[in-house]
N, C-alpha and C positions, 0 to 999 in steps of 0.2 A: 180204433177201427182199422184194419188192415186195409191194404192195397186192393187187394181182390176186391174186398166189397166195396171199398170205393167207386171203383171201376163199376160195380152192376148199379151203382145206383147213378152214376152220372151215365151211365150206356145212354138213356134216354134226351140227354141233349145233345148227344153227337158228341159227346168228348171224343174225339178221333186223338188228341194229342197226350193226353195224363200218360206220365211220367214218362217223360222224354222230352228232353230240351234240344231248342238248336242255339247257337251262342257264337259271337265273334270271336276269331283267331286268339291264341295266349299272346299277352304282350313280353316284352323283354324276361326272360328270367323266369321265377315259377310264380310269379300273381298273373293272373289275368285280367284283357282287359274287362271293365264295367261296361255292360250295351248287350246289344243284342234281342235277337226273339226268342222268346220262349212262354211257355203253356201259361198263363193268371200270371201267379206269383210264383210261378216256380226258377230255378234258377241260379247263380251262384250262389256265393252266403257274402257276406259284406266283411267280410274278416278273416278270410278263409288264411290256413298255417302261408309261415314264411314261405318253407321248403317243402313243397307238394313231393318234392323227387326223393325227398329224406325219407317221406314214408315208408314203410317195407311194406312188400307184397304181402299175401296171404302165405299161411304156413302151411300146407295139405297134412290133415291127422284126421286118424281115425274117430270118428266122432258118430252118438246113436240118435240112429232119424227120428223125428219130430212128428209122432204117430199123425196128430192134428193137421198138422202142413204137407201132408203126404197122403193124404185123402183124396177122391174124386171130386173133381169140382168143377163149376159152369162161370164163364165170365166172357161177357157181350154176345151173348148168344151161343157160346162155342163150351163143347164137351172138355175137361182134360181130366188125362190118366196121370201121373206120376211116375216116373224111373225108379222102378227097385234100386240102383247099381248108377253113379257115372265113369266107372270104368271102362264104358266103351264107346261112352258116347262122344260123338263127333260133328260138327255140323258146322252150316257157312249160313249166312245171312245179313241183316244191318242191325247194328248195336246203337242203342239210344242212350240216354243218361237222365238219371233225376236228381233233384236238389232239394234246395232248402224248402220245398212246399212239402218235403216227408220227412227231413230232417227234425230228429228227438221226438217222431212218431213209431208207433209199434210196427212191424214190417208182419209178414205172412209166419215167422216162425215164433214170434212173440216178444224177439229183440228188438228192443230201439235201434234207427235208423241214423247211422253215422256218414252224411256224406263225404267225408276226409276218411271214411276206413274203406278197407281195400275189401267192398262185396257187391254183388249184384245181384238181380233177379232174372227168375226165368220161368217157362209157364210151365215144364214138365220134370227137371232136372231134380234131385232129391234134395231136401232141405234137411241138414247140410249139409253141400258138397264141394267139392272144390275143381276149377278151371282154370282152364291156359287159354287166356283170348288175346289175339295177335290182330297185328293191323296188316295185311299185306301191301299197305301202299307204301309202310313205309318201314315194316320189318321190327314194329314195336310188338312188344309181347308182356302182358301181366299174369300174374296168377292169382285170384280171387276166390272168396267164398263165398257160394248160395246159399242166402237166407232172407230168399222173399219172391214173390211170384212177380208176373208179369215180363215183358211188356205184350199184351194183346192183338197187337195189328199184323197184319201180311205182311211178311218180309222180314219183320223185326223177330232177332232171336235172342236178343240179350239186353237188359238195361242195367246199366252200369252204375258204381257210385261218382260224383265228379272225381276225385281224384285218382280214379280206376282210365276214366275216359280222358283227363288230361293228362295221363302218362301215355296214354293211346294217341295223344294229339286229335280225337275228333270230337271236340268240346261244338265247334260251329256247325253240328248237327248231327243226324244219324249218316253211320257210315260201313261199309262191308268188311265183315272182320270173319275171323275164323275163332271156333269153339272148339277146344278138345277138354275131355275129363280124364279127369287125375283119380287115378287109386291110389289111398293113401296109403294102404297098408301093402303095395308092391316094393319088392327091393328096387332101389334106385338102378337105373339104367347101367347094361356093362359098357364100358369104354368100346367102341369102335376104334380098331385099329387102323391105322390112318401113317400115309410116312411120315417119316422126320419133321420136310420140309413144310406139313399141312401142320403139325403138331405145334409148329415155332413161328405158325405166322404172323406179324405183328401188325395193327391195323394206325396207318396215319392219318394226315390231315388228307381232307374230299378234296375233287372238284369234278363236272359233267358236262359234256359238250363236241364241236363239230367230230366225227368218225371218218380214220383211215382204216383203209380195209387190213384186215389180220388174217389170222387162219378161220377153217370154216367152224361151226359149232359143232364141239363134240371134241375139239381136239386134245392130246393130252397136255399135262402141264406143261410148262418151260421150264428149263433149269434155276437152278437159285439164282436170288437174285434178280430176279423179272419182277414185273412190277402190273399186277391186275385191280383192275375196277370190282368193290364187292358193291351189290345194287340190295341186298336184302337177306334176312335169317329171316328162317322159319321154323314151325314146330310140325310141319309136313310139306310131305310135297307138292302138295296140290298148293299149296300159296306161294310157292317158285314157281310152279309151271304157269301160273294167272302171270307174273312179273315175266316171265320167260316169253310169252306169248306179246302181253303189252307191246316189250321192245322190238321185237320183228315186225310187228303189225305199223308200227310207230316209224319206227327208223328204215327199217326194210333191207337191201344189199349192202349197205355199205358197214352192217354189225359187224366188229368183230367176234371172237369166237367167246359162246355162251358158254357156262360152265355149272351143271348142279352138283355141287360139293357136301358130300355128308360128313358129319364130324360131331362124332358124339348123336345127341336125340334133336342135333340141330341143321336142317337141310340149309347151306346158302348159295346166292348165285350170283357167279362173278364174271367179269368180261375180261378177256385179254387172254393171251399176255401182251405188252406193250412193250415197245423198246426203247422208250424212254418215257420218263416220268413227267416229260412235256408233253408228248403224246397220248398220255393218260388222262392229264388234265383239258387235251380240249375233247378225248372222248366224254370226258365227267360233262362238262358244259354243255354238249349236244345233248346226251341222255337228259340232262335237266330239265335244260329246255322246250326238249319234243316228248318227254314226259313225266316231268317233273317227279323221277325218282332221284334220289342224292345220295350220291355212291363214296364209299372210301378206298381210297389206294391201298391196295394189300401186298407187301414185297415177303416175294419167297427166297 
């Protein structure tokens, strides 16, 4: 029994939660802890791999859609269409995640349901296809393939495998992420030309904290050898502009200067320059603190 129909036959007790878990924080390393809320029994697996981080992502290839799984169909009351194409699709929302309550069960295209492999669902996107889901809170980013419907509720735009959503970091519940689609059959992106000194930059050890004032936002770089705060990558600009906006709202006059950096098909945003690498660090500690973004020292 697929997901879908799951879902219309529990419509009637109020399932508000099926297939989306919320879960306490990862413990040390890649096991997580045991606890937590979430839906019956749905939830981690009891045995889950050593190295969740070892997994590889999802590969984007051209693959032929699943006539069945790409039907009109109704679930909790609500119409859906299907995307011919996710080549263009885009969108923001909260991602949820499901476990071992559909684990080694048939999903919506008629694969068994691997919570350690790198896929998710969604209620319109074409089965199968493949996406780039980022976390903007903290600049993670996966690439995954659709193959299974859901999740149902407002708000929510993506349910994730666990191992999808603990490379995401938001295992302790639904969380606001960004969705872009990948065309499998597009040539890979041309290089953006970029100078020297962006081309060579090397990222060290963090830290975020109390802010002395720098130049205003918008300014150009500093010469080599300066030393800035990166706070986040993205896979567009609109989830730098959300982190852009946080830290002025958050911190207010005393930011240094904000910087959105492209490089390649990856937008990131960094603070500074700083003039010393002491200085860096108690910007790191302020930013953390006032909002809990954790930036790395980038020396140009």
């Amino acid at each position: 029994m697929s997901r879908v129909t799951r879902y219309c036959i529990l419509a009637g007790i109020g399932l508000a939660l099926a297939g989306c878990s919320s879960y306490s924080p990862r413990a040390t390393g890649s096991r997580p802890v045991q606890g937590g809320g979430y839906y019956l029994d749905d939830g981690p697996g009891d045995h889950p791999p050593a190295d969740l981080a070892a997994i590889p992502d999802a590969v984007p290839k051209a693959e032929p859609l699943k006539a069945a799984a790409n039907r009109p169909y109704s679930a909790l009351g609500k119409d859906y269409t299907p995307l011919a194409s996710a080549k263009d699709y885009s969108g923001q929302g909260l991602a949820s995640w499901y476990g071992r309550r559909y684990h080694g069960k048939p999903t919506s295209s008629g694969e068994i349901y691997d919570m350690y492999a790198m896929t998710a669902a969604h209620p319109t996107l074409p089965i199968p296809s493949y996406v780039r889901v980022s976390n903007p809170k903290n600049g993670h980013a996966v690439t995954v393939r659709v193959n299974d419907r859901g999740p149902f509720h407002d708000g929510r735009i993506i349910d994730l495998s666990y191992t999808a959503a603990w490379k995401l970091d938001i295992l302790k519940g639904v969380s606001p992420v960004i969705v872009t689609g990948i065309d499998p059959g597009a040539p890979p992106p041309a290089p953006v030309a970029t100078p020297a000194p962006i081309q060579s930059e090397t990222v060290a050890t963090m830290a975020l904290a109390p802010l002395a004032p720098s130049s205003a936002a918008g300014a150009e770089p500093a010469a080599t050898g300066t030393t800035y705060l990166q706070l986040g990558a993205f896979t567009d600009g609109a989830g730098a502009d959300r982190v852009i906006q946080q830290l002025r709202e958050r911190i207010g006059a005393g930011l240094p200067a904000l910087r959105r950096l492209q490089v390649g098909a990856t937008v990131k945003v960094q603070m500074g320059p700083f003039a010393s690498l002491a200085e860096a660090d108690q910007a790191a500690q302020k930013v953390e603190r006032e909002t809990g973004i954790h930036g790395f020292k980038v020396t140009r």
